[in-house]
Each structure stands twice: as structure tokens, then as C-alpha cells.
N, C-alpha and C positions, 0 to 999 in steps of 0.2 A: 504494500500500500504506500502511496507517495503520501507525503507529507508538505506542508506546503509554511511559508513563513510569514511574518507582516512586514510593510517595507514602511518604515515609519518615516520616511524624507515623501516620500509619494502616496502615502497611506493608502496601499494595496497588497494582494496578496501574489506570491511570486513562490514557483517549484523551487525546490532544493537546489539546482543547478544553477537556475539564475538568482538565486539568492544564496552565500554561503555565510551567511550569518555573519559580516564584517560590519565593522561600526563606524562613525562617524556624526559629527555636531550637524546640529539639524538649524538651518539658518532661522527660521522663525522663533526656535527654540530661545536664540541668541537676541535675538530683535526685540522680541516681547517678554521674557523672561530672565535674561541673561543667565542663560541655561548653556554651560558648555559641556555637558554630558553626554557622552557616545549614546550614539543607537543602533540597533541592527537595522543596515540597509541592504537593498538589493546590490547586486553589484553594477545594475545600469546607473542606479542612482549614486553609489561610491563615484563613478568615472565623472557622473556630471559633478558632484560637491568637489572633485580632487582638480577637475578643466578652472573651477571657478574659483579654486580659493585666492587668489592671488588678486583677479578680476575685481576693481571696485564696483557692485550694480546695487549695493546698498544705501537706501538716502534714508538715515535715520533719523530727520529730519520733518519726512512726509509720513515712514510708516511707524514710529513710536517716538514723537518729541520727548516723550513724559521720561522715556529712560534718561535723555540726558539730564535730566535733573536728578534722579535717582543713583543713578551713576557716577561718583567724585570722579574716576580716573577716565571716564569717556568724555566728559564735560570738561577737563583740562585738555582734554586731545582736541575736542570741537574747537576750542579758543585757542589753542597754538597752532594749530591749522589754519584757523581765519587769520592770525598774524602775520604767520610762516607767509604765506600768498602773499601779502602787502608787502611785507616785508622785501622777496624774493622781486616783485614788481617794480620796486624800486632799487637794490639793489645789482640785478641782472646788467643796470641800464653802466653801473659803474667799472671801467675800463681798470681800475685798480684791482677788484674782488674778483678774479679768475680762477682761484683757489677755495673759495667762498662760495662763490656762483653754481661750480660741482656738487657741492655738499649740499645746496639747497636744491639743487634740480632735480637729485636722487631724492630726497624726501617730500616733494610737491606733488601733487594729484592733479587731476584736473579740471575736478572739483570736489570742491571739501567738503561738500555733505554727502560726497557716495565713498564706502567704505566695503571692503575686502573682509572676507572671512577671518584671513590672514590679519588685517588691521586689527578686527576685533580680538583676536587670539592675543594678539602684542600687548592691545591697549591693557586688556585683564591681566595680563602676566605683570605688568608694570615697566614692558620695556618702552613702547613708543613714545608715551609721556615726555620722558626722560630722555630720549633722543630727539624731539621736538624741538624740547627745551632748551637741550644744549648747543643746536643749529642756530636759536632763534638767538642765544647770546654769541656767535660768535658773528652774528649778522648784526646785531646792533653794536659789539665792539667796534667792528670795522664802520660801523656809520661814526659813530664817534669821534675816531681817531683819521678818518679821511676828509680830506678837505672838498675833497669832488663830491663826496656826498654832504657834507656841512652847508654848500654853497647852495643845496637845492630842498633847506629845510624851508618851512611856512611861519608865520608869523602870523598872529593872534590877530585878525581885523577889526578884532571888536578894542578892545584894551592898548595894542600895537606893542605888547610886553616883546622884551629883549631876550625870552624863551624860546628858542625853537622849536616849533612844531613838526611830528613827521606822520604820516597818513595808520604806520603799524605801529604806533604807540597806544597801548591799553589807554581807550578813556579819551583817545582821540577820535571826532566820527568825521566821515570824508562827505 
């Protein structure tokens, strides 16, 4: 007699053959619960979850805002990500940060509120965070300390304060 198993990523039923009982995070799982708990899938569905982990097609933004506020370590990802981008936008532009500009191209998306299985993985582990964070200082080091970028900060139109302004500074809005 066959037997047959549940494929919990497709919630269907799949013979022994195409289903060997292999596990794997189930993306809604993570979305709406921050559930990274294997499941038994089939193994068509293993191939598709294994094509896509890297792929950002998640906007967690549209399909569960409420996590990020729930979430410490994904809401500091949200906000270093929005920075990262500005950040990155303006300095790309400078002929000095070439060495910088690398660092920040490999960690840029292209758009920050679709996020990768892989991202999620990171974020909960507590690595992305932290490598966000650490891009984002060495990108405002170098705004600091260059004059190419010093030359194309903003100034306050309202008060005319002798503070520079730059578009990725927390608590600045463009």
C-alpha cells in the first residue's frame, strides 16, 4: 500500500517519491509569524524554496507591516536599508569612495522593502543588522572627512544654521 505525505509549502498531498520527507522554512510561516521552523516538503516545492532563497520577492511592507514593529532586529534592518540607499545615492556620485562605493553596492537591493528568505535568515540570526550598520559608518566616515562630499551638504532654509545637512541622516526628511 502507498502511502502518501502532506507538503506543507503547497498544502497538498504528494506519493512517497515525490515527497521524501525533506524540510525546509515555509515563507508565510516567516512573514506572518516569524516562524523559522522546518517543515516536511515535497521535493518540487524544496527546488522552488532552494531557486528562491537568495531572490528578494518579499515586501514586508505590503504583506505584514505589523511584524516590523514587532520585530527589534527586522525594524533596525528596515531603517538601515532606507539609509544605506540614500546614503549609497549620494555617495556613488563621489570620485574619492571607490573602495566604499564596492562595499555599498554588494549590500544595496533594489528595493528595500523586498526581502530574500536569505535576508530574513540573516536578519534573525543577528548578522545583517550589524553588517548594515557597519557599511553605513564607514559611508558616513568618509562623508565626513571628504571634502567632495562636505561641498554638497544642505543647509537648513528655514533657520540658515551653519549645520550641514545630508539627505541619509536619521531625522532628516528629503
Amino acid at each position: 500500500s502507498k502511502s502518501f505525505r502532506w507538503c506543507n509549502y503547497l498544502g497538498r498531498y504528494f506519493c512517497t517519491g515525490c515527497h521524501e520527507n525533506k524540510t525546509a522554512v515555509i515563507p508565510a510561516r516567516i512573514i506572518y509569524f516569524w516562524d523559522f521552523k522546518k517543515h516536511p516538503v515535497s521535493n518540487f516545492s524544496l527546488d522552488i524554496l532552494n531557486s528562491m532563497l537568495k531572490e528578494p520577492v518579499f515586501n514586508i511592507h505590503d504583506l505584514n507591516p505589523a511584524l516590523l514593529k514587532k520585530v527589534e532586529k527586522l525594524k533596525h534592518v528596515a531603517l538601515a536599508r532606507t539609509q544605506l540607499s540614500k546614503l549609497a545615492r549620494y555617495v556613488s556620485t563621489c570620485r574619492l569612495a571607490q573602495e566604499l562605493n564596492f562595499n555599498l553596492e554588494s549590500s544595496l537591493v533594489t528595493d528595500n522593502e523586498m526581502y530574500s528568505l536569505d535576508d530574513f535568515g540573516k536578519t534573525r540570526s543577528g548578522i545583517l543588522g550589524p553588517l548594515l550598520s557597519d557599511i553605513i559608518s564607514q559611508g558616513l566616515a568618509h562623508v565626513r572627512q571628504c571634502e567632495l562630499c562636505q561641498a554638497r551638504a544642505y543647509i537648513c532654509e528655514g533657520c540658515h544654521s551653519n549645520t550641514f545637512l545630508f539627505p541619509f541622516q536619521v531625522g532628516v526628511f528629503e
